[in-house]
Wavefront OBJ file of the C-alpha trace (Angstrom):
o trace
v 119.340 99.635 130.749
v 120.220 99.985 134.436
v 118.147 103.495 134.644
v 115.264 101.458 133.700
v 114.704 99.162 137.002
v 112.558 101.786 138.298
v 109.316 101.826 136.783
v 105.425 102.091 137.087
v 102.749 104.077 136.541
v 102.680 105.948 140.363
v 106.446 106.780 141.858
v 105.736 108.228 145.494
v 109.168 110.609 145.907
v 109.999 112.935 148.294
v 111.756 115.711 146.475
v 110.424 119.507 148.073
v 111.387 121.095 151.096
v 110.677 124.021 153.062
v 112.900 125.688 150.458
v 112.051 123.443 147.040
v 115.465 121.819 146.778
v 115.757 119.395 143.793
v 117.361 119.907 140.596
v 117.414 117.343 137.376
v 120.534 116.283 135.440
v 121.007 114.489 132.593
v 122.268 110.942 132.951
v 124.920 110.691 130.425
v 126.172 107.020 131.330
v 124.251 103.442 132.264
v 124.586 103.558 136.295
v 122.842 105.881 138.168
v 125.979 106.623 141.096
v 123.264 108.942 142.984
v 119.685 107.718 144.475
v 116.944 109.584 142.368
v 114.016 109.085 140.405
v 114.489 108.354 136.387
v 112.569 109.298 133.653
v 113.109 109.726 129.987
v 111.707 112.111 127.286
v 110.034 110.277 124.028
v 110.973 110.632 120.462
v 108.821 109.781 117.806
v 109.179 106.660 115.483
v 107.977 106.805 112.195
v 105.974 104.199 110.937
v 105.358 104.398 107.030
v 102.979 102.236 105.057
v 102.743 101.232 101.801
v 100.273 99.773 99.679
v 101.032 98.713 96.662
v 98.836 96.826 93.965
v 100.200 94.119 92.138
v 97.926 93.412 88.410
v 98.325 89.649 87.079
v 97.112 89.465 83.319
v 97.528 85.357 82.674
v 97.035 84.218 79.204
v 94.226 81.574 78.728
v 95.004 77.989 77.780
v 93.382 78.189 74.296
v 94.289 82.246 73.535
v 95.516 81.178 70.372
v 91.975 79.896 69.548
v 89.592 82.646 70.974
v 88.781 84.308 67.427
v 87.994 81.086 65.832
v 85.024 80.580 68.164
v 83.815 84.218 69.885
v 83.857 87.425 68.804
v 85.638 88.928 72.167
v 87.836 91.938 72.079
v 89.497 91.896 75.401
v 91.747 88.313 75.252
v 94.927 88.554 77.228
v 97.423 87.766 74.690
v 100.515 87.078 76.650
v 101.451 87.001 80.764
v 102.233 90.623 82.606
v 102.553 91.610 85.764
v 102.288 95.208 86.845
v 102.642 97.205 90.526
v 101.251 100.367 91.544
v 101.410 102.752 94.435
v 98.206 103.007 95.471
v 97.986 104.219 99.054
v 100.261 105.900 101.855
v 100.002 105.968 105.293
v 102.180 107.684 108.289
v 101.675 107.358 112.116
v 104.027 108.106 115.115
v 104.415 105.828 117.908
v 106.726 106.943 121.332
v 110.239 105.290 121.921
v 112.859 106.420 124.894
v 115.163 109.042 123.871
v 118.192 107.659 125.068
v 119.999 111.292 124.896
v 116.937 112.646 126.724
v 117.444 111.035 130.298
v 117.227 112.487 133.492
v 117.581 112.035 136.960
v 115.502 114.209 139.658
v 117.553 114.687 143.396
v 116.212 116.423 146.539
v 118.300 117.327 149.280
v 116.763 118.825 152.554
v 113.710 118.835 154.743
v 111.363 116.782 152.687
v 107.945 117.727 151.466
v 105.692 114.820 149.148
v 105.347 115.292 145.796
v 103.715 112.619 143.243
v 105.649 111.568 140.085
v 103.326 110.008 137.886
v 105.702 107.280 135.117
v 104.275 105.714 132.616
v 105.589 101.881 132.508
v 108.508 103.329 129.776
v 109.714 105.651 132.205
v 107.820 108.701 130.600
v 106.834 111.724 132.940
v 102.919 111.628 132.734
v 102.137 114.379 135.624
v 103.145 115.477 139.596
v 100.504 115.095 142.408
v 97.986 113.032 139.937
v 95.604 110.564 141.146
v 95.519 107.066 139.765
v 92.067 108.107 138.063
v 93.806 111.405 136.565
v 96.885 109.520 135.631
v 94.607 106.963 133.322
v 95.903 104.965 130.904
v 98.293 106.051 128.016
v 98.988 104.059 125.290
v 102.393 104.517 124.486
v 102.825 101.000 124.220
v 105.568 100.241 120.517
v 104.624 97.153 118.580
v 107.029 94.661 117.505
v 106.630 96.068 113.834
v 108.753 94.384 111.013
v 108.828 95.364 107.106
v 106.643 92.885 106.090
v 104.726 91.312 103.055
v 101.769 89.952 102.195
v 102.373 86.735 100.509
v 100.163 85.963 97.505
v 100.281 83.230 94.633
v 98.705 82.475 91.277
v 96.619 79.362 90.849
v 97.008 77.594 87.731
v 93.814 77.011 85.426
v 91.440 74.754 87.329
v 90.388 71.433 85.514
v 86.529 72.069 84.533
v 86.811 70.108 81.655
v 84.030 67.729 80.568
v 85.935 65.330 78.427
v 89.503 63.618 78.770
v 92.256 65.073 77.429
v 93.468 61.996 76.220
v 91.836 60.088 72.930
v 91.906 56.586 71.924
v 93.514 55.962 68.393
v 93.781 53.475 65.957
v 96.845 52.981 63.881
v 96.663 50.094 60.830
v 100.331 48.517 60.406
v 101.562 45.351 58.617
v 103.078 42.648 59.963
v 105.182 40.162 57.384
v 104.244 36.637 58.076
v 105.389 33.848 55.316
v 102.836 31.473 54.109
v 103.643 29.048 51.614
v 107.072 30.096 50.838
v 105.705 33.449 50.027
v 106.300 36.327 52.727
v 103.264 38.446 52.554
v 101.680 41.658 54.482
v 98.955 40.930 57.056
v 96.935 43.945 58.335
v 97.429 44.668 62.314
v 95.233 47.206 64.068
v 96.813 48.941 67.237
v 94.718 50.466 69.500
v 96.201 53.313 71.628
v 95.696 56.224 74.100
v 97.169 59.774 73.017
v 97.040 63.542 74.004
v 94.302 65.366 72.111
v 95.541 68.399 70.456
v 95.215 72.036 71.395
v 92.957 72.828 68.662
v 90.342 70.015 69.369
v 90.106 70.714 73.001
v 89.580 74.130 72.592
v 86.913 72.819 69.999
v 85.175 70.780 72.717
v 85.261 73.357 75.225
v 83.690 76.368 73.139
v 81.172 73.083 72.353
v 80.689 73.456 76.093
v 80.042 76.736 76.602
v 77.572 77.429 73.469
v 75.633 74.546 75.159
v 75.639 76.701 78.545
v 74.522 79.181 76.376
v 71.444 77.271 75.401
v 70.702 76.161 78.167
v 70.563 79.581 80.244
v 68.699 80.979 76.694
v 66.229 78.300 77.064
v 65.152 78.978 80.755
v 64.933 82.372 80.331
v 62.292 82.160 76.858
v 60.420 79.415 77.350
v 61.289 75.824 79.169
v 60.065 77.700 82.268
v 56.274 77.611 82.887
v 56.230 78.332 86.470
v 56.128 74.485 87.485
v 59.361 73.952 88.060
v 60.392 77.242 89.733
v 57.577 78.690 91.415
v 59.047 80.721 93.719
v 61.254 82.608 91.403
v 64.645 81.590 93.392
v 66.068 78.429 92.270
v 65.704 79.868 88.388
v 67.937 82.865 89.390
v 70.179 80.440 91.636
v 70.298 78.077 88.470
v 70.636 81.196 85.996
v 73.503 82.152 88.526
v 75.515 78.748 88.611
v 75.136 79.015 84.491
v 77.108 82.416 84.507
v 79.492 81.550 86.298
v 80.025 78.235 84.577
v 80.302 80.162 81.214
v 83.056 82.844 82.647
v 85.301 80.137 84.009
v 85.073 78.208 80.305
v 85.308 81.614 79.115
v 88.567 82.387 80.269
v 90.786 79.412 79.433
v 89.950 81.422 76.209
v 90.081 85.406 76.984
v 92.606 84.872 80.126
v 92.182 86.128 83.282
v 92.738 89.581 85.443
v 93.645 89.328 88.905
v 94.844 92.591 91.641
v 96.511 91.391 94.806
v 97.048 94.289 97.546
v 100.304 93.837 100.039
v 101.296 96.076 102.667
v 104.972 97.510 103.129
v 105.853 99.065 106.631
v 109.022 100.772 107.115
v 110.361 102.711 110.089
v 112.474 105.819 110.554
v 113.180 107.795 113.303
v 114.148 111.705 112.533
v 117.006 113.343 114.254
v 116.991 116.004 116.558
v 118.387 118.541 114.357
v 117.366 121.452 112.771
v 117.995 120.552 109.553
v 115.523 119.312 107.217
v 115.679 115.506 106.285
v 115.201 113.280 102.855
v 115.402 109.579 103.321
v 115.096 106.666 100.672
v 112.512 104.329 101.849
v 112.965 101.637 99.114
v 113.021 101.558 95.482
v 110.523 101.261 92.910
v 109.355 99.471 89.681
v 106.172 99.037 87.981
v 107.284 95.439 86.716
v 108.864 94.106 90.020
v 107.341 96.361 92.794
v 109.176 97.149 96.190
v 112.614 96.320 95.609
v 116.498 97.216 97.250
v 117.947 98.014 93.521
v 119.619 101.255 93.199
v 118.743 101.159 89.048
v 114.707 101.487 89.962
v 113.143 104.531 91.119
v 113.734 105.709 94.676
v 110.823 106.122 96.920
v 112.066 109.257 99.464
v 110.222 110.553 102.571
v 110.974 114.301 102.753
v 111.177 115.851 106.292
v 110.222 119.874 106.516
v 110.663 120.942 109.709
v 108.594 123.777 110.677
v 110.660 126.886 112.710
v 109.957 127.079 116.793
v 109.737 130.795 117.586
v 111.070 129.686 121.206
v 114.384 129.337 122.142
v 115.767 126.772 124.860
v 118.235 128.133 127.341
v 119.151 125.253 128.760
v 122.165 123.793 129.744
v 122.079 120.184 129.712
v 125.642 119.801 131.048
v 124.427 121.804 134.574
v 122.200 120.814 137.074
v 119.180 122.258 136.457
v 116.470 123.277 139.207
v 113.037 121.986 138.592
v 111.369 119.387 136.067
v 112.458 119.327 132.503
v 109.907 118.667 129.752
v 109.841 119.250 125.799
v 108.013 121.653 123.706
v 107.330 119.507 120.582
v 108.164 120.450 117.332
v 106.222 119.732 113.500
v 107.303 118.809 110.424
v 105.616 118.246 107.024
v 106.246 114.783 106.374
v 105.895 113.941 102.226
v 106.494 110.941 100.014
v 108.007 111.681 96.366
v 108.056 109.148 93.649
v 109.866 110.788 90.425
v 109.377 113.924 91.419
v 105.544 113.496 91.909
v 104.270 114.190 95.706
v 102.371 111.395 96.555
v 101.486 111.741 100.341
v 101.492 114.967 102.235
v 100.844 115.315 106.328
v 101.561 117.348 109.486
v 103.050 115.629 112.618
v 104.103 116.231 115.834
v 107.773 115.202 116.357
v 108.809 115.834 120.270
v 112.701 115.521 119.040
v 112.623 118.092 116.707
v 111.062 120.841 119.069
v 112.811 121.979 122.244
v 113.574 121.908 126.059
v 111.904 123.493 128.745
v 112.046 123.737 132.654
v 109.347 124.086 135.380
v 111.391 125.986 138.215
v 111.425 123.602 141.348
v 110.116 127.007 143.417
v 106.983 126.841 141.487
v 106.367 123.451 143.744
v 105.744 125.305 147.063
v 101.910 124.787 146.681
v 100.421 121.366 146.393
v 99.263 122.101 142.643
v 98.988 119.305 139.627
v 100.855 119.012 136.683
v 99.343 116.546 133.924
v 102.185 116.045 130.866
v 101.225 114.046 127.139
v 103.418 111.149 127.871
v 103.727 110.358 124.259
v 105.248 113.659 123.852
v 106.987 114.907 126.931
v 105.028 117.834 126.607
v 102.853 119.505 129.075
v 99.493 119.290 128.951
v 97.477 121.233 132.274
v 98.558 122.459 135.413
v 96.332 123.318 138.016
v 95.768 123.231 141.642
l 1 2 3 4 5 6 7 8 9 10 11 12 13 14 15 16 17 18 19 20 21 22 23 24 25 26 27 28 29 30 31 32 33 34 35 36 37 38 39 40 41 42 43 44 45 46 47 48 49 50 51 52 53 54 55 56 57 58 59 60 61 62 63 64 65 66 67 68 69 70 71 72 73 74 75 76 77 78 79 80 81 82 83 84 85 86 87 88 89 90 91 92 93 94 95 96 97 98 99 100 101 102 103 104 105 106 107 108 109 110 111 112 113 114 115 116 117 118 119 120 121 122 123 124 125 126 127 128 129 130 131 132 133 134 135 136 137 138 139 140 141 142 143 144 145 146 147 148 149 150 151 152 153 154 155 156 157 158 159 160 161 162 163 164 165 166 167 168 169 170 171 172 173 174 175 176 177 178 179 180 181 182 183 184 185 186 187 188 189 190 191 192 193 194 195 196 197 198 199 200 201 202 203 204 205 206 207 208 209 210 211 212 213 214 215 216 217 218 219 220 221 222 223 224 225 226 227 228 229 230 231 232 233 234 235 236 237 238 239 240 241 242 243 244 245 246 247 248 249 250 251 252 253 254 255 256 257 258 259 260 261 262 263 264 265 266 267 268 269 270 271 272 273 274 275 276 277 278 279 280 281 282 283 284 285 286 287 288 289 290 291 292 293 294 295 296 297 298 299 300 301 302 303 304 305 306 307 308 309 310 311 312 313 314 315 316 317 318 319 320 321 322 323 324 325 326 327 328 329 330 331 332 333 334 335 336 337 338 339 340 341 342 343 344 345 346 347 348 349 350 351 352 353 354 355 356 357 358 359 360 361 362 363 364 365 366 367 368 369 370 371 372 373 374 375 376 377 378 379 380 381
């Protein structure tokens, strides 16, 4: 926007005379038609995030075999995928109220009074100091709904023997000798897939020898010699258990928990009116989704009452600096019903207007705002 051109952290503007003439008025179009300094009032963004927990269960390659060979009680029989809600998070960042613009203008003999901007155009304080005026973050990332991409490897190949087998078929081949046609024995040699059963028999072979072998160095093929100082038997006994759970789960399957992050943004209006908002849908088979059937996920809005009232009139020019007195809400997330976030946050939009009478300007006093806010924060001299 045009309004915008102006900005900084330290404006230098002569606004009070003798007699403190300036007034503020709200800019209610793109082109400022009088000189003036410009400055907006913040609103709050909501930034909401989601974790969610995605569970993988992935059958093993020999499942159907696992009770022939081990005694185990916790196989995964078949492939299932489940999501869960597991943590919430809300946080506020500033944006420009584009209904909350204004314009200051001076007429008269001139006096100097320090407007302190932030580089969004928000009021930070009169008459600061560069060291007073610091540094506010009010800075709004570029954030996007976004998801954390994650896949499933397929079983890894730790097998110790092909999966292919050499076999010999006998056929007969007619030949005639003699007049007489007769059968002659041929042998054909050739390479085929071993079946399920026998290489899950050769890989329960494989981990019963693991077995032994991790038995055997813990009772009695150890005398010290070989592993003095203790730490290549445990790195050994290590490499042993985790050569046995990888075997182990081609039978039993395998669990795996992925975490992804959700971020969505809303912005609450500057009404009085309490607010419910759908942030996305739920399911526990396919997660975060945009189908009406699943479950909604809303973020409930309670705004708390303001025992002030504003009495000002926007459409007038008003006489002195204009500033907000922030309003809270109770921001919660429901899921079926079931409150599963609760917090308190200060939302400037929500709240109301105020005005610091241009008069009050007559001494050379300091007035330090919360930029993030538009509210004030100290005034002293």
């Amino acid at each position: 926007m045009n309004i915008f051109k102006i900005t900084g952290i330290v404006l230098l503007f002569f606004l009070v005379s003798c007699k403190t003439s300036f007034y503020t008025e709200k800019i209610t179009h793109k082109k400022c038609e009088e000189p003036g300094i410009v400055y907006a009032l913040p609103k709050a963004k909501l930034i909401v995030t989601a974790e969610i927990t995605q569970e993988i269960k992935q059958k093993g390659i020999f499942a159907d075999y696992t009770h022939l060979y081990f005694n185990t009680k916790n196989a995964v029989l078949k492939n299932e995928t489940h999501f869960y809600i597991t943590d919430f998070s809300v946080k506020t960042i500033p944006v420009i109220d584009s209904s909350k613009i204004f314009r200051i203008i001076s007429s008269g003999n001139i006096n100097s009074l320090l407007i302190n901007l932030s580089k969004e155009s928000f009021i930070s304080g009169i008459n600061l100091s560069d060291i007073q005026a610091g540094k506010v973050n009010t800075e709004q990332n570029n954030i996007q709904n976004r998801e954390l991409k994650t896949s499933v490897s397929d079983y890894a190949d730790i097998s110790l023997h092909s999966v292919r087998e050499v076999r010999y078929d006998t056929i007969y081949k007619e030949v005639i000798r003699d007049s007489v046609m007769i059968k002659i024995p041929v042998i054909r040699k050739k390479e085929v897939y071993k079946s399920k059963a026998k290489q899950a028999k050769e890989t329960a072979d494989i981990i019963f020898n693991l077995r032994d072998d991790r038995y055997a160095l813990l009772t009695g093929e150890n005398d010290g010699n070989n592993f003095p100082d203790g730490v290549a038997l445990k790195q050994m006994l290590k490499k042993l258990s985790e050569l046995e759970r990888n075997y182990m789960s081609l039978f039993t399957g395998r669990e795996m928990k992925f975490i992804k992050n959700y971020q969505f943004e809303f912005i609450p209006e500057n009404t009085t009116e309490n607010k419910s908002e759908i942030m996305f849908y739920f399911s526990e088979n396919k997660g975060i989704t945009t189908d009406t059937v699943d479950t909604p996920v809303i973020l409930n809005l309670i705004k708390k009452e303001i025992p002030l009232k504003s009495n000002l009139n926007l459409n007038e020019k008003n006489k002195g600096i204009i500033y907000r007195i922030p309003g809270t809400a109770e921001v919660n997330i429901i899921l079926d019903d079931k409150k599963l976030y609760k917090t308190n946050l200060v939302i400037p939009q929500i709240g109301i207007l105020n005005l610091i009478p241009a008069n009050f300007f007559k001494e050379k006093i300091t007035v330090e705002f919360y930029p993030e806010t538009g509210s004030l924060k100290r005034i002293s001299e």
